[in-house]
C-alpha positions, -999 to +999 in steps of 0.1 A: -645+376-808-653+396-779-673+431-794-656+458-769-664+496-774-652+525-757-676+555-759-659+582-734-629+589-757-612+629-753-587+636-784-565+666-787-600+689-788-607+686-748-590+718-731-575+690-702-565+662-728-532+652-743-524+666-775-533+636-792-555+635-828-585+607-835-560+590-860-536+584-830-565+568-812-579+551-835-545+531-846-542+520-804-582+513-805-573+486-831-541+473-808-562+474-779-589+455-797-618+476-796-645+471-821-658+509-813-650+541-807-668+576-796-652+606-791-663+628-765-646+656-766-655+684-737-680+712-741-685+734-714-716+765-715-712+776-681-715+821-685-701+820-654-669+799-661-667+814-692-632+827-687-624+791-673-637+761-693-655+776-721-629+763-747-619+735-770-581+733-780-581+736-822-543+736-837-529+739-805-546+772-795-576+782-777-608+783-790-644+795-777-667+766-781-693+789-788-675+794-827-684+765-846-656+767-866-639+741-843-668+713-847-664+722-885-631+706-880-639+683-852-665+664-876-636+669-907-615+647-891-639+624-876-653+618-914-617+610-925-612+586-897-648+569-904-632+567-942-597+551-932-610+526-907-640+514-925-646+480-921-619+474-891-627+499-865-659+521-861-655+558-856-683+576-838-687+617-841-698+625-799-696+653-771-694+657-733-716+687-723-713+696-690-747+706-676-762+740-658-793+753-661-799+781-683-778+764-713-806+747-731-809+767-762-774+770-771-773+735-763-801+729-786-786+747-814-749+727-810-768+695-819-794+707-848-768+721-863-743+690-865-755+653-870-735+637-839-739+599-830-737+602-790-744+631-771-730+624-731-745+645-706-722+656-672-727+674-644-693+688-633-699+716-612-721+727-584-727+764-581-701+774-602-677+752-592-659+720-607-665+692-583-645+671-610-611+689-606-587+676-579-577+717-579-613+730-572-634+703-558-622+713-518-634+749-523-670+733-525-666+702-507-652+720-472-678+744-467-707+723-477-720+692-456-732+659-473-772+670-470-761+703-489-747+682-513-773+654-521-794+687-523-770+703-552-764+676-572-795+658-576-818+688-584-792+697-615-794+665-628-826+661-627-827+692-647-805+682-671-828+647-676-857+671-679-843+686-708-843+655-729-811+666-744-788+639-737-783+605-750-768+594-719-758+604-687-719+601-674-702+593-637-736+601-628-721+597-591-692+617-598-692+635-567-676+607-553-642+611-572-629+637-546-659+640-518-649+609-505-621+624-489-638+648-476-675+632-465-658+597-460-679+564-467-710+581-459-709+597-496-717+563-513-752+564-499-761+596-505-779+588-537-804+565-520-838+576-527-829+606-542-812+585-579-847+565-582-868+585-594-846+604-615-832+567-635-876+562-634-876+595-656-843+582-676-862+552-686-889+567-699-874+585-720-850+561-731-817+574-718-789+555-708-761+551-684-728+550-688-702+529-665-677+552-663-641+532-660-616+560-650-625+556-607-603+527-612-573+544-621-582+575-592-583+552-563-616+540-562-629+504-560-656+509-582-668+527-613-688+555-621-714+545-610-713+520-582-725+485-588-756+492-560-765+527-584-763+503-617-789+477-601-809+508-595-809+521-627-821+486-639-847+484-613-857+517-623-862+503-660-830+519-678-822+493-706-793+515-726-760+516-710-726+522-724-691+515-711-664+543-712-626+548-704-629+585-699-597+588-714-578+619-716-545+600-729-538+573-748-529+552-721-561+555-705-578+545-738-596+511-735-587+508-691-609+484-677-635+478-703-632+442-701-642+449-667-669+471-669-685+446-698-678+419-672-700+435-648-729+445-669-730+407-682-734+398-648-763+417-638-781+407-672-777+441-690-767+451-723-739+471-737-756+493-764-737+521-791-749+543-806-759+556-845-767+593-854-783+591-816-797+560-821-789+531-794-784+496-804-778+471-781-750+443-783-760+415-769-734+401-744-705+418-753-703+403-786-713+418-821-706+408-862-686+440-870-712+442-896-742+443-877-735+477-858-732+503-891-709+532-885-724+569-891-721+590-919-710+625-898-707+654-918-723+684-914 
């Protein structure tokens, strides 16, 4: 049987997901067939968004994601889940952290202090502003041109690579999602010599990439990132990659990971998950449920 996994999963904790719980996903992950499952849910540092995005949603309220509290009860429920679902469905405790400089020691401090399998690193805004929200994205776009840019985005990730705090980098060509509208075609070459030798520093430490599946359902014909960026990363020497939904629903929970494995078997590279931040790689898709051991989160 095909070993699918979807490791870009946002329950009812993300401040722009549906309010649904990791049991709820966990029950369609087994209908939908997938072997594994992350969730990711979204932590943003920002001090100058603070007002903004700087929250996790815990009983239906508002929650700074600076009190712990929340990840008390994030990792709670992510224990129970890992209990219920032994042996059918793996349950892995991870986090979206949207980059900026200056975060690094609260960063730091989120993941000594809680033992999480997958730690995805983002970069969703550019001074100050969220390139990934349809809303926002224009207000940077429109009074920026494409060399502005290149500029922005590839000197904050290659900050947040320096930092050696992420598992794995996400959409890492994200600014595509809504500049395409603005820059046209010429946006999907933007990352040409610029994405080398940033995926040549990835490698050497051992970070991954993630295909990111949700450009699909936005519009786009490919996925986060492009199939020329992926070959890149290869040629770069990143081994680890991971395949994600991005899901902020449970309809969007599993879209297009047949695809996304399709396309990673055809350029000879390896789906990998991930253990207490350990990667392991499953070879063509395919995996003995026994073979890839599930974490034991807890804090």
């Amino acid at each position: 049987m095909k070993y699918k996994t979807d490791y870009h999963v946002h329950p009812n904790y993300s401040i722009d997901a549906s309010p649904v719980e990791i049991k709820e996903y966990c029950n369609k992950a087994l209908e939908l067939g997938l072997a594994e499952i992350c969730f990711t849910t979204h932590v943003e540092l920002e001090p100058e968004r603070n007002d903004i995005d700087n929250f996790v949603i815990l009983a239906g309220q508002k929650v700074s994601v600076f009190n712990e509290f929340w990840l008390d009860k994030y990792f709670e429920e992510i224990v129970e889940a890992q209990d219920e679902y032994a042996g059918t469905l793996k349950v892995k405790a991870g986090i979206e952290i949207g980059y900026c400089p200056g975060v690094e020691k609260t960063i730091e401090k989120m993941l000594n202090n809680y033992p999480f399998d997958f730690v995805l690193g983002a970069i969703h805004c550019l001074r100050h502003i969220a390139i990934s929200s349809m809303k926002e994205s224009p207000v940077y776009y429109e009074s920026r041109d494409l060399a502005t840019l290149r500029q922005d985005y590839f000197e904050t990730l290659e900050e947040a690579v320096a930092t050696g705090l992420f598992d794995c980098i996400a959409h890492v060509d994200l600014y595509s999602r809504y500049g395409f509208k603005h820059y046209g075609p010429d946006i999907h070459s933007i990352h040409q010599g610029a994405i080398e030798p940033i995926f040549e520093k990835m490698a050497r430490k051992g970070m991954g990439l993630e295909i990111n599946t949700s450009s699909l359902r936005r519009g786009l014909k490919e996925f986060h990132p492009s199939k020329e960026i992926v070959q890149l990363a290869a040629e770069s020497g990143i081994e680890v990659f991971t395949v994600g939904s991005d899901a902020h629903s449970l309809e969007q929970l599993g879209d297009h990971i047949d695809e996304a494995l399709e396309l990673l078997k055809k350029l000879n590279l390896t789906n990998h998950g991930f253990t207490k931040r350990k990667a392991y790689p499953i070879e063509a898709g395919y995996l003995p449920l026994q073979a890839a051991s599930g974490s034991e989160s807890g804090k």
